[in-house]
C-alpha positions, -999 to +999 in steps of 0.1 A: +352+096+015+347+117-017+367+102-049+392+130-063+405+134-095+434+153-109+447+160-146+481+163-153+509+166-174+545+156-177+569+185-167+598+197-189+608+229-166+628+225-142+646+245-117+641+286-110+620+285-147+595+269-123+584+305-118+575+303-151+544+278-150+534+288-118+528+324-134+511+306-162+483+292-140+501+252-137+515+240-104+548+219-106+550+186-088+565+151-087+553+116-082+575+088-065+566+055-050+590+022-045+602+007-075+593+040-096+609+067-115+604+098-102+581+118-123+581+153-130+544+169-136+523+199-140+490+206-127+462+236-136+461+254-104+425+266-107+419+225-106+439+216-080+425+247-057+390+230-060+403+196-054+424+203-024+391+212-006+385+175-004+420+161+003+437+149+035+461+126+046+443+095+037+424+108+005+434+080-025+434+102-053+434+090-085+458+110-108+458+113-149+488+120-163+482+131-200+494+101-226+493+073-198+465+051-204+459+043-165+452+067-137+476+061-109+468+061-072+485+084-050+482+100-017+497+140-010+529+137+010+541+168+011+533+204+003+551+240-004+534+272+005+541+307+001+545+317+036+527+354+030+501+338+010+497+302+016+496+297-025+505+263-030+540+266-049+554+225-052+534+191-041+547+154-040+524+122-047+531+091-032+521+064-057+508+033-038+515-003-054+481-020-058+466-033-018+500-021+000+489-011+032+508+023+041+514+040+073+492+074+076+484+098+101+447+104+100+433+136+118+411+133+149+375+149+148+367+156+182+330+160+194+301+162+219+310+179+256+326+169+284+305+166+318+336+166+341+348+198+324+314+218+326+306+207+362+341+213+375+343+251+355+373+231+339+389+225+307+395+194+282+429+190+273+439+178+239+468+155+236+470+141+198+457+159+167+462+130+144+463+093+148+494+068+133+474+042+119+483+015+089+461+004+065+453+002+023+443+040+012+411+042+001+400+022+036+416+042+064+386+068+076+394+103+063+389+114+104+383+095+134+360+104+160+366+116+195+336+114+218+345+140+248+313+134+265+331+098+276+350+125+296+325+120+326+349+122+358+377+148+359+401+121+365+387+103+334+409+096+301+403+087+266+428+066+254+440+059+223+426+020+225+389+034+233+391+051+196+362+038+171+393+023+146+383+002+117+392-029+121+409-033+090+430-008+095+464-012+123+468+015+150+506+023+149+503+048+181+506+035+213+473+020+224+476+037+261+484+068+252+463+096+260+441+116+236+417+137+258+415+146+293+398+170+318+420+197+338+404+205+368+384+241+376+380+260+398+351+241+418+368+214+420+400+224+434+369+239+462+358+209+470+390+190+466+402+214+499+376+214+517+373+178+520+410+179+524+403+204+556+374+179+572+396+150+572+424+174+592 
């Protein structure tokens, strides 16, 4: 997982003169975590637009806020768009407490091909995007793989439990739910009544 780093400053506008910075080049946001103040900052948006290339859900990024002597670990938690645009208007850091495990969702990177759907003329069905897992940041996978050729019979399922998972890291979703199946084609629905018709 690539380490990312972002300079900041503390904010001293608030409210609509937001429109301000963000027509200055800077990026409002605010940091919280449990025990914490929330903190108002400021971020150069030709920075962050390079950075947020390499963040997800579970990306530990390390953030330094101009006049503090240590960087503090956050993860993104939430983030404001311009609907026309997709220009990033307002983000929120999470700042996790040193080792705290945290509850994330981390995004599921499916590969490889199903036999059941190509022989059948069917079609995979995808059932979860991300996974609930828990686990320190900097630890949890940025993805976790989802290997569709185990997809071998159409009435095959991969399941949540059959997930490569680190072990140090807690899966929150239910272990028997389903991530990937195969919806049957045309070929097999053939051969399903046909061999229905022979046993008549």
């Amino acid at each position: 997982m690539a380490n990312v780093e972002l300079q900041a400053r503390p904010r001293v506008v608030r409210g609509k003169k937001v429109k301000l910075l963000r027509a200055a080049g800077r990026i409002p946001a605010n940091v919280f975590g449990p025990g914490l103040p929330s903190l108002a900052i400021e971020l150069d948006a030709r920075e962050l637009r390079g950075a947020m290339v390499h963040i997800v859900s579970t990306t530990l990024v390390r953030l330094h806020v101009a006049g503090e002597d240590d960087a503090r670990p956050v993860l993104l938690r939430g983030i404001e768009r311009r609907p026309s645009t997709h220009e990033v208007l307002h983000l929120d850091f999470y700042q996790v407490p040193h080792g705290a495990r945290v509850r994330l969702p981390v995004p599921l990177h499916y590969v490889g091909e199903s036999p059941a759907a190509r022989i059948s003329e069917g079609a995979v069905v995808r059932h979860l995007d991300a996974l609930e897992v828990e686990g320190v940041p900097g630890e949890v996978p940025a993805a976790i793989v989802v290997d569709l050729s185990r997809l071998a019979n159409v009435d095959d399922v991969v399941a949540v439990r059959d997930l490569p998972v680190p072990a140090n890291v807690a899966v929150v979703t239910p272990l028997d739910a389903s991530v990937a199946t195969v919806s049957p084609g045309r070929l097999h629905a053939a051969e399903t009544a046909t061999a229905a018709r022979e046993e008549t």
